[in-house]
SETI-164266 format. One line per 3 residues: their letters; for each residue x, z, y of C-alpha. Coordinates in pm, 1 decimal. Each point is the difference from the previous one (the first is absolute). Layout:
% residues N
A	X,Z,Y ~ ... $
% end
This chain:
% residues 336
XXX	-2985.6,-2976.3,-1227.7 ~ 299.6,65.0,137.5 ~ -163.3,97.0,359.0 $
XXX	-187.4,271.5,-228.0 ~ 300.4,99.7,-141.0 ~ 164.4,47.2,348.2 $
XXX	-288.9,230.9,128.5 ~ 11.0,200.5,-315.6 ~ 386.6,61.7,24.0 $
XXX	-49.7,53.2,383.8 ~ -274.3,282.2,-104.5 ~ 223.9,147.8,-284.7 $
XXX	295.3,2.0,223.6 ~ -205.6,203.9,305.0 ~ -129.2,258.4,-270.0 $
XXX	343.5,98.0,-139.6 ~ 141.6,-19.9,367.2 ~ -184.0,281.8,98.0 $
XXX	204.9,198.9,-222.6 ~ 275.3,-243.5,16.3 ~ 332.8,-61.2,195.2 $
XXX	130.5,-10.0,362.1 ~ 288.3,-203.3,118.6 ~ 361.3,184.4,96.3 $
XXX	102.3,143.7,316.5 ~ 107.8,-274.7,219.2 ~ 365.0,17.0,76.3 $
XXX	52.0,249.3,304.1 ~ 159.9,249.6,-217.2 ~ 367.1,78.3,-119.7 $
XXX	281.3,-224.8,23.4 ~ 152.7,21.3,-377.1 ~ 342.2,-49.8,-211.4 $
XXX	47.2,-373.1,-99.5 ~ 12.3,-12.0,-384.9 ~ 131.6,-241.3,-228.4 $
XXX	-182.9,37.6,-362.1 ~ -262.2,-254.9,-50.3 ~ -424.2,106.7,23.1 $
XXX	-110.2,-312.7,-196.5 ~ 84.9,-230.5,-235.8 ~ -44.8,-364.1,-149.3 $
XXX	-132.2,10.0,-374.1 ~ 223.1,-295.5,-200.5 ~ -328.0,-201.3,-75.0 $
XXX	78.7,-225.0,337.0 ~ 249.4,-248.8,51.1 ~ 163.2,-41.1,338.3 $
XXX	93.9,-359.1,139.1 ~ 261.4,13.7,289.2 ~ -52.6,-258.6,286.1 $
XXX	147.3,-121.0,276.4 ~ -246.0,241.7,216.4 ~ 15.4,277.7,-242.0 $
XXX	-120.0,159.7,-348.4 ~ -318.2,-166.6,-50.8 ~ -145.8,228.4,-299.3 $
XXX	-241.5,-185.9,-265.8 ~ -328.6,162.5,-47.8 ~ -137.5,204.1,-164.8 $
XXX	241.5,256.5,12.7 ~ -42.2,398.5,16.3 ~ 185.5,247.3,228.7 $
XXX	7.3,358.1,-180.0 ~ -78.5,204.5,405.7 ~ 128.5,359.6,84.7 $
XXX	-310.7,137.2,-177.8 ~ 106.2,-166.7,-320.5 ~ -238.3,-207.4,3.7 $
XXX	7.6,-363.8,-141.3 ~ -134.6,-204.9,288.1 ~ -105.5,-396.1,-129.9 $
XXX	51.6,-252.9,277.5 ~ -195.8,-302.5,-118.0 ~ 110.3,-249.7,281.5 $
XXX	194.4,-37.8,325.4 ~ -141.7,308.1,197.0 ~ -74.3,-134.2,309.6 $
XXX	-249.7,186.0,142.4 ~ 117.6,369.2,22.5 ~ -141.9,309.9,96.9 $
XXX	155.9,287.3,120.2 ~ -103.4,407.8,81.6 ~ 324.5,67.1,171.6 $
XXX	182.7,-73.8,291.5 ~ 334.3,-24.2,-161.5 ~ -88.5,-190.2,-233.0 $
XXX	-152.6,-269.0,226.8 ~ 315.4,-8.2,230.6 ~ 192.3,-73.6,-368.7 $
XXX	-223.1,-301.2,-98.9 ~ 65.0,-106.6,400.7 ~ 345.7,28.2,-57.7 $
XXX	-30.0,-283.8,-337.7 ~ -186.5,-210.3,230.1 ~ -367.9,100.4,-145.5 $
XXX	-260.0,124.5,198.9 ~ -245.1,164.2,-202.1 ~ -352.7,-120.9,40.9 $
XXX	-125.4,375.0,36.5 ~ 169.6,374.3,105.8 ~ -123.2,332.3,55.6 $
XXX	10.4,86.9,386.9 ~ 68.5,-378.9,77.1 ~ -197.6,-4.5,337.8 $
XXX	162.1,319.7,134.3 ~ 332.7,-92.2,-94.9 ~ -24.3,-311.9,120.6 $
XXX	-13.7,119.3,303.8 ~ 191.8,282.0,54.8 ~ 315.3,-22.4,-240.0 $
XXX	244.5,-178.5,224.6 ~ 204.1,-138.7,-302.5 ~ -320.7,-259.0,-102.3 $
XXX	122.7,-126.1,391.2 ~ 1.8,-400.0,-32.3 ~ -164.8,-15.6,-350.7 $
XXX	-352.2,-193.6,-25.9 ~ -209.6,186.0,-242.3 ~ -347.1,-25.9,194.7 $
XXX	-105.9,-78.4,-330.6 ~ 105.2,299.5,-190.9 ~ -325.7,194.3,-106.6 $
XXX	-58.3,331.8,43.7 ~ -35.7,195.4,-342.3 ~ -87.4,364.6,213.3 $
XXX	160.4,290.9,124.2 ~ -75.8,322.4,-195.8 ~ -61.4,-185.4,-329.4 $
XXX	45.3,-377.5,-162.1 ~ -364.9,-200.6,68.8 ~ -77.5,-70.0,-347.2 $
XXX	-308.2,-298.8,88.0 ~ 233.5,-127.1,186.4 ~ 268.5,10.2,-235.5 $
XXX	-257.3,-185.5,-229.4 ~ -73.3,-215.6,221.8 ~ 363.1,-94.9,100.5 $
XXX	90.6,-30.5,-386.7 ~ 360.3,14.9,56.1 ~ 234.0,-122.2,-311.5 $
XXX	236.8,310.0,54.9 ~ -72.4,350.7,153.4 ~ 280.9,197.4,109.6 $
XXX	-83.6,381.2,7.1 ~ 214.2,299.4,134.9 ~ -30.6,343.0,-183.9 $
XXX	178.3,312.0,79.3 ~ 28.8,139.9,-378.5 ~ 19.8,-301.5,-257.9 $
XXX	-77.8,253.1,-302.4 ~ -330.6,44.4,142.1 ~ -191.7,-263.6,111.1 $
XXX	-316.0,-188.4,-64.3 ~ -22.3,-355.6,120.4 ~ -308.8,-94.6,-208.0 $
XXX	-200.7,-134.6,284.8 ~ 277.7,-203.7,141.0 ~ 32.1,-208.5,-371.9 $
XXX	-355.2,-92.1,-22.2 ~ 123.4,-188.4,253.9 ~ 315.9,-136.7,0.3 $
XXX	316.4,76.3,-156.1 ~ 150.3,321.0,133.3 ~ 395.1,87.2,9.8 $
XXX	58.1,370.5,108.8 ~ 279.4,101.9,202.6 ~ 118.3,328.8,66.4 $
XXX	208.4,231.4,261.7 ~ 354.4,-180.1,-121.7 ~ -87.1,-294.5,157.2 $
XXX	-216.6,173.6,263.9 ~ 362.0,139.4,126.0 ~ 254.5,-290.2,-92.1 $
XXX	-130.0,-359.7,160.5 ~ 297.0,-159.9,-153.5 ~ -170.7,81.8,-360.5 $
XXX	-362.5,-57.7,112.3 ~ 86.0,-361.0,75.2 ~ 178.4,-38.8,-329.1 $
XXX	-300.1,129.7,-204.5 ~ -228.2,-170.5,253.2 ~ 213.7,-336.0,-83.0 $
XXX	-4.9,20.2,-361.3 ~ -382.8,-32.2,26.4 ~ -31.2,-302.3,192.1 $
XXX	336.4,-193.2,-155.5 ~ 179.9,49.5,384.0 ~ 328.1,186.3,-185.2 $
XXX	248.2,-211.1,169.2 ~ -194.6,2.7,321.8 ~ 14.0,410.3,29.9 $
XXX	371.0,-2.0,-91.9 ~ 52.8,-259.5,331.1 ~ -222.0,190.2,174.1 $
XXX	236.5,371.1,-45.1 ~ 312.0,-202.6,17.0 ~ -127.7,-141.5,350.6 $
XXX	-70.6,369.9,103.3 ~ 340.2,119.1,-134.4 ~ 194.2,-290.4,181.2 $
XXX	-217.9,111.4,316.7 ~ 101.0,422.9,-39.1 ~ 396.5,-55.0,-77.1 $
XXX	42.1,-287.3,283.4 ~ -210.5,251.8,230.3 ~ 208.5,311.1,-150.8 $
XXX	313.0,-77.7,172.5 ~ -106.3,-159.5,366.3 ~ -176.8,332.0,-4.1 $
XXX	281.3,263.3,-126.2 ~ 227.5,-212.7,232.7 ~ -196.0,27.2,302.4 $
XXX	-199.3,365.4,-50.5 ~ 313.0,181.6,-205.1 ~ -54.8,375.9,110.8 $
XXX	-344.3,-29.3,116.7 ~ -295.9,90.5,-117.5 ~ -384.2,-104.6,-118.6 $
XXX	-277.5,172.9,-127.9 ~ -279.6,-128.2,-101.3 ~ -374.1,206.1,-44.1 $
XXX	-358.1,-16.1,4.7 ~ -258.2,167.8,221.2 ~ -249.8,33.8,-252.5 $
XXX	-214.9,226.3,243.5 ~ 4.7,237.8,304.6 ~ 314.9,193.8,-66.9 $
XXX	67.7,-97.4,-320.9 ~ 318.6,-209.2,-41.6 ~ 144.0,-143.2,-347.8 $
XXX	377.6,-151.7,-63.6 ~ 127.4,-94.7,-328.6 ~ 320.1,-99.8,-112.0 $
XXX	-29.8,-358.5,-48.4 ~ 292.1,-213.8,-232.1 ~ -53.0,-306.1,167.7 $
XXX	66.7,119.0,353.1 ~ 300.2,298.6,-56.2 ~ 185.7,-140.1,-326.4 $
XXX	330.1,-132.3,102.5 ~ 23.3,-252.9,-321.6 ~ -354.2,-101.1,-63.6 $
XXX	-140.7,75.8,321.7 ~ 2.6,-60.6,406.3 ~ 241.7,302.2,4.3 $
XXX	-128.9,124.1,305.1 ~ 127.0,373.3,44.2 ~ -278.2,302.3,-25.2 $
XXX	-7.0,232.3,235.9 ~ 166.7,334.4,-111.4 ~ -260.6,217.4,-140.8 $
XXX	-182.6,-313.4,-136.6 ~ -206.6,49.8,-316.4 ~ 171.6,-119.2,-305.6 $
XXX	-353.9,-32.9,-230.4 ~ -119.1,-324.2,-28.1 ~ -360.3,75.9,-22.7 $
XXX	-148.9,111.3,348.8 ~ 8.8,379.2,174.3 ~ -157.4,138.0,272.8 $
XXX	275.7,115.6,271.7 ~ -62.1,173.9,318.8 ~ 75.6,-119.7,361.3 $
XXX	243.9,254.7,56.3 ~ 181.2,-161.1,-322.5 ~ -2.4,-334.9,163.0 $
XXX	142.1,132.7,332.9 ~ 282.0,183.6,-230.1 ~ 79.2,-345.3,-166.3 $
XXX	-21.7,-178.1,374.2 ~ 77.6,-319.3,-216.0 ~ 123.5,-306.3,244.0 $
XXX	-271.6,-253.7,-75.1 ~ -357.4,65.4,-96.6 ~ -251.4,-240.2,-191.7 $
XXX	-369.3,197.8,-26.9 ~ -241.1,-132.6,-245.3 ~ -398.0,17.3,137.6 $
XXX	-269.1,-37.9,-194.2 ~ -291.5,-241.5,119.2 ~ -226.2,210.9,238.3 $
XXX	287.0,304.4,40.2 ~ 121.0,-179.8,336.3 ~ -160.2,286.6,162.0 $
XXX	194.0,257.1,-167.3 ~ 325.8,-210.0,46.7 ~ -37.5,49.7,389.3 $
XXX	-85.6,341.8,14.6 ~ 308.5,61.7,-176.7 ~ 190.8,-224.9,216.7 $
XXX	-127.0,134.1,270.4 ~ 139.8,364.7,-125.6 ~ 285.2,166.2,199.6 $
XXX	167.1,102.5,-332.9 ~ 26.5,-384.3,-84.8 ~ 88.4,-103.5,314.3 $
XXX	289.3,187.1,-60.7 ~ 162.4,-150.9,-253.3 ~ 306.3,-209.3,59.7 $
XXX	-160.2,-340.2,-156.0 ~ -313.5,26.1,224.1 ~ 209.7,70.7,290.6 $
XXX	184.3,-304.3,-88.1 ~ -274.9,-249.0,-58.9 ~ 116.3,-14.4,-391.1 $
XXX	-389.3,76.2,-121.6 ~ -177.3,-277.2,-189.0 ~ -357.3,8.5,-158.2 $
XXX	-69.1,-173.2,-331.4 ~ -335.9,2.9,-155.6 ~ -120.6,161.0,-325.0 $
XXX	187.4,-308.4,-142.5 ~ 325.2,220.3,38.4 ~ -80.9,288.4,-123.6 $
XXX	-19.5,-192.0,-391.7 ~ 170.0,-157.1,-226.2 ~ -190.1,-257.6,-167.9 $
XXX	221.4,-343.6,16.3 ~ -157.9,-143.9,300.1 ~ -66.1,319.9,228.6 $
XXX	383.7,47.8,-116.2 ~ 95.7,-309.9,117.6 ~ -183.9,32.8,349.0 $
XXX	223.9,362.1,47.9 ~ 321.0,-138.5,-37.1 ~ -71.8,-316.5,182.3 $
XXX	-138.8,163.3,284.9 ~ 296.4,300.0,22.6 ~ 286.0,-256.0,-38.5 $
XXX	-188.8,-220.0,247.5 ~ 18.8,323.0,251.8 ~ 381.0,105.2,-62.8 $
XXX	145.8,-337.7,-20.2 ~ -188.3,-128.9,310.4 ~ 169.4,293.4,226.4 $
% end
């Protein structure tokens, strides 16, 4: 019976797909302001037991998502889905791998912050859209999905599945506040509060070998996103001199914190000190023609040797691609 009951929901669950929903953008977009209000919340109906280990939550309880939807966690989740790459560097980040992600085979071998992690057993969910057989088939206990407008959203398929919690572009922009929601799902509070306290010890002991050593000069940071198209953003955790590295901008530096297109010429005009380029996977190409260009070769941190290429990793700011930018820019400067 239940075998019968599987095919039928796997049949149900193709028809209304074919009307039906496509997973988010994966994260090679804008960089975006760090907010502090909350996107979910814990409904009183669960009781919370604090360990030597960390909050160990008793179950069931129910998490109220950005949606407003009352999400029903029967048990421990332990095998979690995902549709997003931010999301899956957050549940990394508590010390779960999920058992399933969108994109898992391409990221897993192109995004240079998954570098020393074994997830060979991740499963591939798709690219373009979430596999929902293979959802079925995976049955996780928890599915986390990414959505771009909360107020409008339709994650029917996903809960004739599994339990779905929905988050949405707060937590898409602030990592610090994806792995507290992400956290308050799986009972790992305490862990995600060691976890940013480890990455704030990291940035303020970092801060001042840096402004001690580099006090004057200057970094920029950007991403070739294609032939002649070149994006910088002004990024907290790299310029702020209290919460972040406190490396100095070049003059003429964007101050938005979401990504713009700037010109060549612009970069020459900024002729920053130190330069850290972010290429995508399969845009090495690109990154040597413009290398190769006189116009580049020009510029005082080329001439210099002060040019360093990160991956697509650098170019976000999910927790763990986050983590992989500062590591490997304070690796660079403090190494000189």
């Amino acid at each position: 019976m239940k075998k019968i009951i599987r095919l039928f929901m796997i049949t149900a669950i193709a028809a209304v797909f074919a009307v039906g929903c496509t997973k988010e953008n994966d994260n090679n977009g804008e960089t975006g302001t760090e907010v502090s209000s909350t996107e979910g919340t814990v409904v009183e109906d669960s009781t919370v037991e604090e360990e030597s280990s960390g909050s160990q939550k008793e179950y069931p309880y129910t998490y109220v998502d950005v949606a407003g939807r009352e999400v029903v966690i029967e048990k421990e989740p332990v095998n979690i889905a995902v549709d997003y790459l931010p999301l899956w560097e957050t549940l990394l980040l508590l010390d779960i791998t999920p058992v399933a992600a969108s994109g898992a085979q391409n990221y897993l071998a192109t995004w240079d912050a998954f570098q020393g992690i074994d997830m060979e057993e991740v499963i591939d969910l798709g690219t373009s859209e979430v596999n929902l057989e293979l959802l079925l088939e995976i049955e996780p206990d928890l599915f986390l999905h990414q959505v771009s407008d909360p107020g409008n959203i339709d994650v029917t398929n996903f809960e004739a599945i599994s339990p779905v919690a929905v988050f949405g572009p707060e937590t898409k922009m602030d990592w610090r506040l994806s792995l507290r929601e992400v956290s308050k799902l799986v009972g790992k509070e305490e862990k995600a509060e060691e976890v940013i306290a480890e990455f704030d010890k990291k940035i303020a002991d970092a801060r001042g070998k840096l402004q001690e050593k580099y006090n004057g000069q200057t970094v920029l940071q950007m991403s070739l996103m294609s032939a002649d198209q070149y994006y910088c953003a002004y990024r907290p955790v790299l310029y702020d001199k209290e919460a972040g590295l406190g490396l100095s901008a070049p003059e003429g530096y964007t101050t938005s914190e979401n990504y713009e297109q700037v010109s060549m010429e612009a970069i020459v005009s900024m002729n920053p000190d130190y330069i850290f380029v972010n290429v995508f996977d399969g845009d090495e190409a690109i990154y040597e023609e413009m290398t190769g260009n006189s116009v580049w070769q020009s510029l005082k941190a080329v001439q210099e040797g002060n040019v360093v290429k990160l991956d697509g990793s650098g170019h976000a700011n999910s927790g763990l691609a986050t983590q992989y930018t500062i590591d490997r820019i304070v690796d660079t400067l403090l190494a000189e």
